[in-house]
C-alpha positions as CSV (number, residue, x, y, z in Angstrom):
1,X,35.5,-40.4,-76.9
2,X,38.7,-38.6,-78.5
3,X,39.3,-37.3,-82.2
4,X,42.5,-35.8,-83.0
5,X,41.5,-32.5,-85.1
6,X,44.1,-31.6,-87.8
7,X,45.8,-27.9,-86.5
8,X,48.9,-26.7,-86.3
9,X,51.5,-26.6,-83.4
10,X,51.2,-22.9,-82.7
11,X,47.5,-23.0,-81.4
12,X,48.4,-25.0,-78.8
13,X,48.6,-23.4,-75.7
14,X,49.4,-26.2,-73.0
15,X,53.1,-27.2,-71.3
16,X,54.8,-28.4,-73.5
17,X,54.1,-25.5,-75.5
18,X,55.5,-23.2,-73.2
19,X,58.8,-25.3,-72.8
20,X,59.8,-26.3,-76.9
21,X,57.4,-24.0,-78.3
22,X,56.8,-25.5,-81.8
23,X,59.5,-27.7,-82.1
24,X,58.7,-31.5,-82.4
25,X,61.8,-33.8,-82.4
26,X,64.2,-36.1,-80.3
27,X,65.6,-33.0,-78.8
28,X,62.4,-31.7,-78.2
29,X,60.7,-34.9,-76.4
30,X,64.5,-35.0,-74.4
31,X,63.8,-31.6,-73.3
32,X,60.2,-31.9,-72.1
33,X,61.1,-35.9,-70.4
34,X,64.1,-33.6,-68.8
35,X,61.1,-31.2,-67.2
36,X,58.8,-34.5,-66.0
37,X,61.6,-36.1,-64.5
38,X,62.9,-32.9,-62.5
39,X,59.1,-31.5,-61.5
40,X,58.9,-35.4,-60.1
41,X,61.7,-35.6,-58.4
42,X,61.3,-32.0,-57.0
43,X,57.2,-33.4,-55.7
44,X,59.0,-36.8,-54.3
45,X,61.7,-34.4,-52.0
46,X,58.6,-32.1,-51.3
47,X,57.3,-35.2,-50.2
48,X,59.4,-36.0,-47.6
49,X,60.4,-32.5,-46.5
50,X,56.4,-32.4,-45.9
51,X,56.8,-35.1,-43.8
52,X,59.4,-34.2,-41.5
53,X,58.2,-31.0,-41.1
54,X,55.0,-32.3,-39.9
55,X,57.2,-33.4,-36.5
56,X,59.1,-30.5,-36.4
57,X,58.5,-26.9,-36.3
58,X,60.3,-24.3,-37.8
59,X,60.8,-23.8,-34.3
60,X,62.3,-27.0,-33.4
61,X,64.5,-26.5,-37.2
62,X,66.0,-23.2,-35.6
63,X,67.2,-25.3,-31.9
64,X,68.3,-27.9,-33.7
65,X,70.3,-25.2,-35.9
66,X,71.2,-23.5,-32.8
67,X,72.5,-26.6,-30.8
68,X,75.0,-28.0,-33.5
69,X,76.7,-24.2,-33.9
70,X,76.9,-23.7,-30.1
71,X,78.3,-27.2,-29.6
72,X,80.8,-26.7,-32.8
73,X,81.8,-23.2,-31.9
74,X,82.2,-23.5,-28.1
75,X,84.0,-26.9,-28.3
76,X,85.9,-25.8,-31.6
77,X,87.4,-22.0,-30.0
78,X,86.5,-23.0,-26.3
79,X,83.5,-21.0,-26.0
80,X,81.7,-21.7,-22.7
81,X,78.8,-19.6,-23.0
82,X,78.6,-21.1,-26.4
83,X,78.5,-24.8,-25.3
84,X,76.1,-23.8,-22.4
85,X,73.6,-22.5,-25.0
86,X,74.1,-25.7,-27.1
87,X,73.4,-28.2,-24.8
88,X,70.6,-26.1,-23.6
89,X,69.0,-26.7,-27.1
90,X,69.6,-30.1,-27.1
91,X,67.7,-30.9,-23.9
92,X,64.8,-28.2,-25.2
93,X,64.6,-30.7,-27.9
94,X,64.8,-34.1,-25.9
95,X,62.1,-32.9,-23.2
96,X,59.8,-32.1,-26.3
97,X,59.8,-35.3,-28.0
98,X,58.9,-37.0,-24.8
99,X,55.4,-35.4,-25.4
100,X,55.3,-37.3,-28.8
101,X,55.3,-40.9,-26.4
102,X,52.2,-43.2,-26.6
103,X,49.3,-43.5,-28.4
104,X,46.0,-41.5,-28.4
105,X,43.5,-43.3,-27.2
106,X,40.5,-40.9,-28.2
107,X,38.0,-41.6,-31.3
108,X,37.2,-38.8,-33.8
109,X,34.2,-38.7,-36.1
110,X,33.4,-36.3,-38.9
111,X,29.7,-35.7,-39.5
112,X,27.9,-33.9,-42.7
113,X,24.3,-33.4,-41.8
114,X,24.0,-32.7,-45.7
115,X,27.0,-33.0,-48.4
116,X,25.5,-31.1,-51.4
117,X,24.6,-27.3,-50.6
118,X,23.6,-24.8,-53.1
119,X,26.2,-21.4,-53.4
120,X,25.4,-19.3,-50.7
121,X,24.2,-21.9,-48.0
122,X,25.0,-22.6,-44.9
123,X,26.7,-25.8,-44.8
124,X,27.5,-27.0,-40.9
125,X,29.7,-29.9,-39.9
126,X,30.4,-31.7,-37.0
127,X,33.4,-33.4,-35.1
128,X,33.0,-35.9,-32.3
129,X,35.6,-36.6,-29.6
130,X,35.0,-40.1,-27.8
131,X,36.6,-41.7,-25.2
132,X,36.4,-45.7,-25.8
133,X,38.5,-46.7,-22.9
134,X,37.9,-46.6,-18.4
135,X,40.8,-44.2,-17.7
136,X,40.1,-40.6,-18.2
137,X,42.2,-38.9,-21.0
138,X,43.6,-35.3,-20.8
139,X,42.4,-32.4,-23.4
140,X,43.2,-32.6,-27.0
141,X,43.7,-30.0,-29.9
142,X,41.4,-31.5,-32.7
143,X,41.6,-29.7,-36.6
144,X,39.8,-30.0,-39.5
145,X,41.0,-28.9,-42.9
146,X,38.2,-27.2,-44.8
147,X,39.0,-26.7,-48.4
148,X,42.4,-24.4,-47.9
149,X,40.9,-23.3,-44.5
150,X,41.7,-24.9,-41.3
151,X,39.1,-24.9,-38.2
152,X,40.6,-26.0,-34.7
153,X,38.6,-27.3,-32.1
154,X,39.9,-27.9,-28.1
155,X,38.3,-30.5,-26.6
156,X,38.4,-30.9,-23.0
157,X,39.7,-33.5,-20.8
158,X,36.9,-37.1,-20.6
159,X,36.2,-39.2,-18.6
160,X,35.2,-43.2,-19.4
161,X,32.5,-43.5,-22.1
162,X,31.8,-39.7,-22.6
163,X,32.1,-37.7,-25.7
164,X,32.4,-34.0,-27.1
165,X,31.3,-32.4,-30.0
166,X,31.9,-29.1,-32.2
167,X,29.6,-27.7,-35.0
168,X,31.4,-25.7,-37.6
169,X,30.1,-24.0,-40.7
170,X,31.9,-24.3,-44.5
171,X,31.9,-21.1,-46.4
172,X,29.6,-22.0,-49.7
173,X,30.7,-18.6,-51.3
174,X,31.8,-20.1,-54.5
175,X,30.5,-23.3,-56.5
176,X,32.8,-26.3,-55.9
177,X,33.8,-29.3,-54.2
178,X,35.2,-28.5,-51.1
179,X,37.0,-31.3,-49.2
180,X,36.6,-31.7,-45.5
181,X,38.9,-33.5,-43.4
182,X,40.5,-35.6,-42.7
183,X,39.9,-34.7,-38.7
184,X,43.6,-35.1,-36.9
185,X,44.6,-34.6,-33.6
186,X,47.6,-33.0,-32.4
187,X,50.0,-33.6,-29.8
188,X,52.7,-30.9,-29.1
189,X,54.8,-29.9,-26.3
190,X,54.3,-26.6,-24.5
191,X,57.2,-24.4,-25.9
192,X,55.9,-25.5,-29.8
193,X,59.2,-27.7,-30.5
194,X,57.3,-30.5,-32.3
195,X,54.1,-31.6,-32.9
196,X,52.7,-35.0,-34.2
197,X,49.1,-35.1,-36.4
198,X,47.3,-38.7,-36.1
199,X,44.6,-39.0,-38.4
200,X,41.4,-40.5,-37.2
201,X,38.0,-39.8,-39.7
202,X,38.4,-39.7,-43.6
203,X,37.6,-36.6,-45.9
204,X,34.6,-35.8,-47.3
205,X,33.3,-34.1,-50.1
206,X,31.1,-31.1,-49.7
207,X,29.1,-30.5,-53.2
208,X,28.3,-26.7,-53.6
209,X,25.8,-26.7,-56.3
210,X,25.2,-24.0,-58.6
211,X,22.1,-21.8,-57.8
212,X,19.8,-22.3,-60.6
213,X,16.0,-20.8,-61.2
214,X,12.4,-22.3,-62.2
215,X,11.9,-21.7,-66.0
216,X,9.3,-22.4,-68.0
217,X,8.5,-25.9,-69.7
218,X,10.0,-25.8,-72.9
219,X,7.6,-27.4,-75.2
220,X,9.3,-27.0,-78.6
221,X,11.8,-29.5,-79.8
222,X,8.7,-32.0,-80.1
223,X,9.6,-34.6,-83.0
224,X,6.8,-37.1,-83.8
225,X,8.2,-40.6,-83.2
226,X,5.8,-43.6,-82.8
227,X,8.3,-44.8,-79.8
228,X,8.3,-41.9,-77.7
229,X,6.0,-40.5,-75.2
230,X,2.1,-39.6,-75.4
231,X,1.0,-36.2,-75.3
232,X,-2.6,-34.0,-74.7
233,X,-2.6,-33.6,-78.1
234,X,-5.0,-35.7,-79.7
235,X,-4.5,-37.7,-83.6
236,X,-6.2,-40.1,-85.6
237,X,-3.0,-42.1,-86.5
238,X,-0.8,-43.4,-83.5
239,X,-0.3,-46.3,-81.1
240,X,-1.3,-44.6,-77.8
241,X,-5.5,-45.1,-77.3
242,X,-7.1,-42.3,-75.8
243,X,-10.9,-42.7,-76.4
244,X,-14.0,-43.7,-79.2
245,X,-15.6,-40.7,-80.8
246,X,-18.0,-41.0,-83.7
247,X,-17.3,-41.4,-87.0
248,X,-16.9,-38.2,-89.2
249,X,-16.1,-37.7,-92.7
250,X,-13.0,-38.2,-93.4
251,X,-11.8,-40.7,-90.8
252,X,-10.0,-43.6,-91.8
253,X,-12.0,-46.7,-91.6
254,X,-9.6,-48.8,-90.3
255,X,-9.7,-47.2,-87.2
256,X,-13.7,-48.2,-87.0
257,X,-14.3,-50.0,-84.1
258,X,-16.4,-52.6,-84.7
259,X,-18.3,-54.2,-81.6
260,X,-18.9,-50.3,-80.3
261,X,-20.6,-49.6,-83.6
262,X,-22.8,-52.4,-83.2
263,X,-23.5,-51.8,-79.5
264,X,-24.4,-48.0,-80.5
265,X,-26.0,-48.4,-83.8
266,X,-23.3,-45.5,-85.2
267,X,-19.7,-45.9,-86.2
268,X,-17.5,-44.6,-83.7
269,X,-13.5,-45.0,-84.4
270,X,-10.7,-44.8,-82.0
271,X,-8.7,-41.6,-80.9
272,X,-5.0,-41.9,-80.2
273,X,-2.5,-39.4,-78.0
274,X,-0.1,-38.4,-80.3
275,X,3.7,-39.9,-79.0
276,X,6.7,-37.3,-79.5
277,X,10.3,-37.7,-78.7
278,X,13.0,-34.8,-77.6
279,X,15.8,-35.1,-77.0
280,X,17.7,-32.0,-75.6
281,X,21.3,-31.3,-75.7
282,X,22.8,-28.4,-73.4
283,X,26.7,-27.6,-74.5
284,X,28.7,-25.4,-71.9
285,X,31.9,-23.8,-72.7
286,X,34.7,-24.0,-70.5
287,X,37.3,-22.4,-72.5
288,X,38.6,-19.2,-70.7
289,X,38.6,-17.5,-74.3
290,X,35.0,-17.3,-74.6
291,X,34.1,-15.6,-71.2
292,X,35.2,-12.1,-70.3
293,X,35.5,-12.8,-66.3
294,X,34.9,-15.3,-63.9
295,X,31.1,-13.8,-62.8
296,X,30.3,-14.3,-66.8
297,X,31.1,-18.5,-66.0
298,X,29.6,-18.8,-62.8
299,X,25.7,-17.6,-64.8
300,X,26.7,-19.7,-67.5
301,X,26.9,-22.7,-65.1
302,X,23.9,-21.7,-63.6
303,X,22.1,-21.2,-66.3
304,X,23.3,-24.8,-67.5
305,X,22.2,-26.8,-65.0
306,X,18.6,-24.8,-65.1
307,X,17.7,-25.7,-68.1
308,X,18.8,-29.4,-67.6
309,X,16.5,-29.7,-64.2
310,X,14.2,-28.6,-66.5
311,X,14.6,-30.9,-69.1
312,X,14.6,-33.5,-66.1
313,X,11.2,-32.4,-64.8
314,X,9.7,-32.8,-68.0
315,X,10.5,-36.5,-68.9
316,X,12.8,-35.2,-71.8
317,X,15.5,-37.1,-73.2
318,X,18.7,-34.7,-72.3
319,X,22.4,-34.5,-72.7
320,X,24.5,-32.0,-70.8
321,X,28.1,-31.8,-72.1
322,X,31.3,-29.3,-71.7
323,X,34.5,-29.0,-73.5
324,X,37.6,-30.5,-71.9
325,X,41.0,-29.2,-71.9
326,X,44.0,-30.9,-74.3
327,X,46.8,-32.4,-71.7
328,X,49.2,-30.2,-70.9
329,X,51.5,-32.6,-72.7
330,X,49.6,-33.2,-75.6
331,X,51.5,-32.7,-78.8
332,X,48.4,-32.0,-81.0
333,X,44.9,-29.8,-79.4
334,X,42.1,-33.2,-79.1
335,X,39.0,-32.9,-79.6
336,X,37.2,-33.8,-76.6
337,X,33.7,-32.9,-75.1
338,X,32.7,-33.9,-71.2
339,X,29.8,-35.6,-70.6
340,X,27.8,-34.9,-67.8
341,X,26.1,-37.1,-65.9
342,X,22.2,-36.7,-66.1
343,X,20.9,-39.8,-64.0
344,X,19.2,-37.3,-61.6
345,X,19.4,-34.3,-60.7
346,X,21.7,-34.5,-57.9
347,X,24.2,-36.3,-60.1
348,X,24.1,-33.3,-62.9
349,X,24.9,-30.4,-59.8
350,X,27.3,-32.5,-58.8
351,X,29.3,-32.7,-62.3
352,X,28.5,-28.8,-62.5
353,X,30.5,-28.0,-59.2
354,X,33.2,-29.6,-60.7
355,X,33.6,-27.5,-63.4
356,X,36.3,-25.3,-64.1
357,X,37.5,-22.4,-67.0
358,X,40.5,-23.5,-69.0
359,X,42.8,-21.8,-71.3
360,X,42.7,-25.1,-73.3
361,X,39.8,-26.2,-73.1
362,X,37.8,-26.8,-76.7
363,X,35.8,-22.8,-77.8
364,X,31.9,-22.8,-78.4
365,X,32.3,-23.6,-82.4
366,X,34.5,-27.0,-81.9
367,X,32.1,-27.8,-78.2
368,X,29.1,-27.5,-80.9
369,X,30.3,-29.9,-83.9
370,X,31.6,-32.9,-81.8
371,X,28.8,-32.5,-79.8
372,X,26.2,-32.6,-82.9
373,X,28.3,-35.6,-84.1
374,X,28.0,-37.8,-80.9
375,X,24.6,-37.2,-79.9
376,X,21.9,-38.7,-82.4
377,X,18.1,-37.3,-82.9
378,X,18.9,-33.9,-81.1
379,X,15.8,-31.8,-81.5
380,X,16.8,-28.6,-79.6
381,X,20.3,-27.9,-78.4
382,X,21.3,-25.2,-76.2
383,X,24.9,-23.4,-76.2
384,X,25.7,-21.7,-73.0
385,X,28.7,-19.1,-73.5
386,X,30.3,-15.9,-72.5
387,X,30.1,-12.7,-73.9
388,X,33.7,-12.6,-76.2
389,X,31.7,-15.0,-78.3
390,X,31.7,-13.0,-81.7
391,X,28.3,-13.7,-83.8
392,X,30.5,-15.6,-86.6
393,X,31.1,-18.0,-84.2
394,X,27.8,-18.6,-83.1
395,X,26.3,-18.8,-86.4
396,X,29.2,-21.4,-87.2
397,X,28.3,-23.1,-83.7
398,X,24.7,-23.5,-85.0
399,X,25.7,-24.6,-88.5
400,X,27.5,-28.0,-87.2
401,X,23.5,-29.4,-86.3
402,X,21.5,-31.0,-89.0
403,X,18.1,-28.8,-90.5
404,X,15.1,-28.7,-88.5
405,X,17.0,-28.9,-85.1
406,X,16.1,-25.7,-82.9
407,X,19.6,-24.2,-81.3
408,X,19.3,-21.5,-79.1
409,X,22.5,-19.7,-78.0
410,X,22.5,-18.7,-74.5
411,X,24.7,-15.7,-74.1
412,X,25.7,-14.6,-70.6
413,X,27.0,-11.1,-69.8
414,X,27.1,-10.0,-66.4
415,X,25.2,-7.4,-66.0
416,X,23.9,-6.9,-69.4
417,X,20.5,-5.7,-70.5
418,X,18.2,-9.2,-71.6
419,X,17.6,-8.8,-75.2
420,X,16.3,-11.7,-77.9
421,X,17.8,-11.7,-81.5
422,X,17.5,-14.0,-84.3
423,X,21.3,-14.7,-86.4
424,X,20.1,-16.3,-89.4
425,X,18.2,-19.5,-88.1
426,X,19.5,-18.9,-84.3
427,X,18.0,-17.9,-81.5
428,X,20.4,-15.4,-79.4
429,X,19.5,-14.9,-75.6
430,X,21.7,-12.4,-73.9
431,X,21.2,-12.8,-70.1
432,X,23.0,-10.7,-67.5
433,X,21.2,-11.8,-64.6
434,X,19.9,-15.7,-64.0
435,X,16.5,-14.6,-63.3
436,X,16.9,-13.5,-66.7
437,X,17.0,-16.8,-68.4
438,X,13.3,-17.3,-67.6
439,X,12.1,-14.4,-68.8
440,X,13.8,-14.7,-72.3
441,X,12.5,-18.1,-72.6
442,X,9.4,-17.2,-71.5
443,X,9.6,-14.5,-74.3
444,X,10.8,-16.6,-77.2
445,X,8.0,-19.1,-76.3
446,X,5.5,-16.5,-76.7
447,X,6.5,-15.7,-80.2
């Protein structure tokens, strides 16, 4: 859901800000269409240079360079030497492309014992060379692209029926998605002329999930609600029957029940569990202006998808959502918030790798009021931020959600010392570390 928010032209900080500044007009829009159309044509050309480069070397570009200014020169001034070296290029290049001939007869696999991994690791792979067909095949050069890595793998000549394989490991250093593959073989000639890459397994996705830390249940945020679900907490008034107890003074008689009375000889009346619904929200920033360095976003993540898992693991009602960026195109800043997915889990890492800091992407005070206005019966929200985050803007954060919501702002600062401070009606945790988090919350629970 979009909602275009009334500001002005200068705030916005995306391309077409940088190319017609605050200028809106047919000149303007002739300028910026001017820009699309040459950055597409420029990626088509890119395109196709790609492509014939992926045949030829820069080795094979220099012959080829070499043969057509021997031939000109030495046929042009009568150089001898000049034509020798020329048509010496030319049959470099014709004897290489005769190792391009034929198909490749092998069958490549790519494996992934595991596609989600959490930071840190390890995260192995494996490629599998078959041979489908009677004849033996010679050796091949197999690669894999991993993320902007490359790992090469030389399988050896096989016979009939046989197969070889190679384990590699992914470097899980950073959360992300890293794609792996797709596995190509590559046919060259000796020298390095040209080469040609046949692609034989698809890419896939590696998830590297966030780390995130045990914390404790978080049992405020309760709202009674007839609909929602039982508790240990025992009432006289509800819909969920937990046991007969006798009568005392003061107990409704309508809750009397009858043919236990009259099997007893004294009134006993029904106990109920007491139902509550929460519903927890969790709001992460992902503009760049509210974090003072990368390690500050990477605990804010973390911290994120902790205390969703733990809303998960208690059978609470929870929605995780971050602020998205304005197109870089976009002549006004929208209002947008990202919601993640919180089916399980798996699905909520998953989203969480994904994420990314953005210069244009909605601060914590505009995160915190579309967020209170899309999601109904909140009864504790979280905000999870960086430290540039002033106080004014948290308290105006917390201010968007309606009275008798707890919101708990979850400061992270890399390094910092753990503290707990009330701002008016909010809760401030300052974390530096993650193992922090369930300290604090332990903490705030306790008082």
């Amino acid at each position: 859901m979009s909602t275009t928010v009334s500001r002005t032209q200068a705030e916005l900080t995306n391309a077409r800000a940088r190319i017609v500044g605050t200028r809106d007009g047919f000149l303007a829009d002739v300028i910026v269409l001017v820009v699309r159309s040459t950055s597409a044509a420029w990626r088509a050309v890119s395109g196709v240079a790609r492509r014939i480069g992926s045949v030829v070397t820069p080795l094979g570009w220099a012959l080829a360079v070499v043969a057509i200014l021997g031939l000109t020169s030495g046929y042009v001034y009568g150089w001898l030497e000049a034509v020798v070296v020329g048509w010496s290029a030319v049959a470099l290049l014709v004897v290489a492309s005769g190792y391009l001939a034929g198909r490749n007869a092998y069958r490549v696999q790519l494996a992934l014992p595991s596609n989600r991994v959490v930071v840190g690791e390890k995260a192995p792979g494996e490629v599998i060379v078959r041979n489908p067909v009677r004849r033996r095949l010679p050796g091949v050069r197999v690669e894999v692209p991993v993320g902007h890595g490359l790992a090469e793998f030389a399988a050896p000549s096989l016979a009939g029926g046989e197969e070889h394989s190679d384990v590699f490991l992914v470097p899980t250093t950073r959360r992300g998605i890293v794609p792996i593959g797709p596995v190509r073989t590559v046919r060259a000639d000796p020298v390095g002329v040209v080469r040609r890459e046949m692609v034989w397994a698809e890419s896939l996705d590696l998830f590297v999930h966030p780390r995130t830390i045990a914390i404790p249940s978080m049992s405020t945020g309760f709202v009674r609600d007839l609909e929602g679900a039982p508790t240990r907490d025992l009432t006289a008034s509800d819909i969920a029957f937990h046991a007969l107890r006798e009568y005392v003074p003061g107990d409704e008689r309508r809750n009397i029940h009858w043919k236990s009375t009259a099997k007893t000889g004294s009134y006993m009346v029904r106990q109920f569990e007491e139902t509550r619904r929460s519903h927890l929200l969790v709001a992460l920033s992902l503009s760049s202006s509210d974090y003072g360095n990368d390690e500050e976003f990477e605990l804010a993540v973390s911290a994120a998808g902790s205390l969703g898992v733990r809303a998960m693991l208690d059978s609470r009602t929870v929605s995780v959502v971050a602020s998205a960026r304005t197109p870089d195109f976009a002549k006004k800043i929208v209002h947008t918030v990202r919601r993640l997915s919180v089916v399980n889990r798996g699905r909520l890492l998953d989203d969480l790798a994904s994420v990314e800091l953005a210069p244009t992407a909605l601060r914590l005070p505009e995160l915190a009021q579309i967020a209170a206005e899309e999601s109904t019966g909140i009864s504790v929200a979280f905000l999870v931020c960086g430290s540039t985050v002033t106080a004014t803007q948290l308290r105006a954060s917390a201010s968007h959600f309606p009275l008798g919501v707890d919101v708990v702002a979850v400061v992270c600062d890399e390094g910092a010392v753990p503290a707990l401070r009330r701002v008016s009606d909010l809760s401030v945790l300052t974390i530096g570390y993650l193992e922090d988090l369930q300290k604090s919350l332990a903490k705030r629970l306790a008082t």
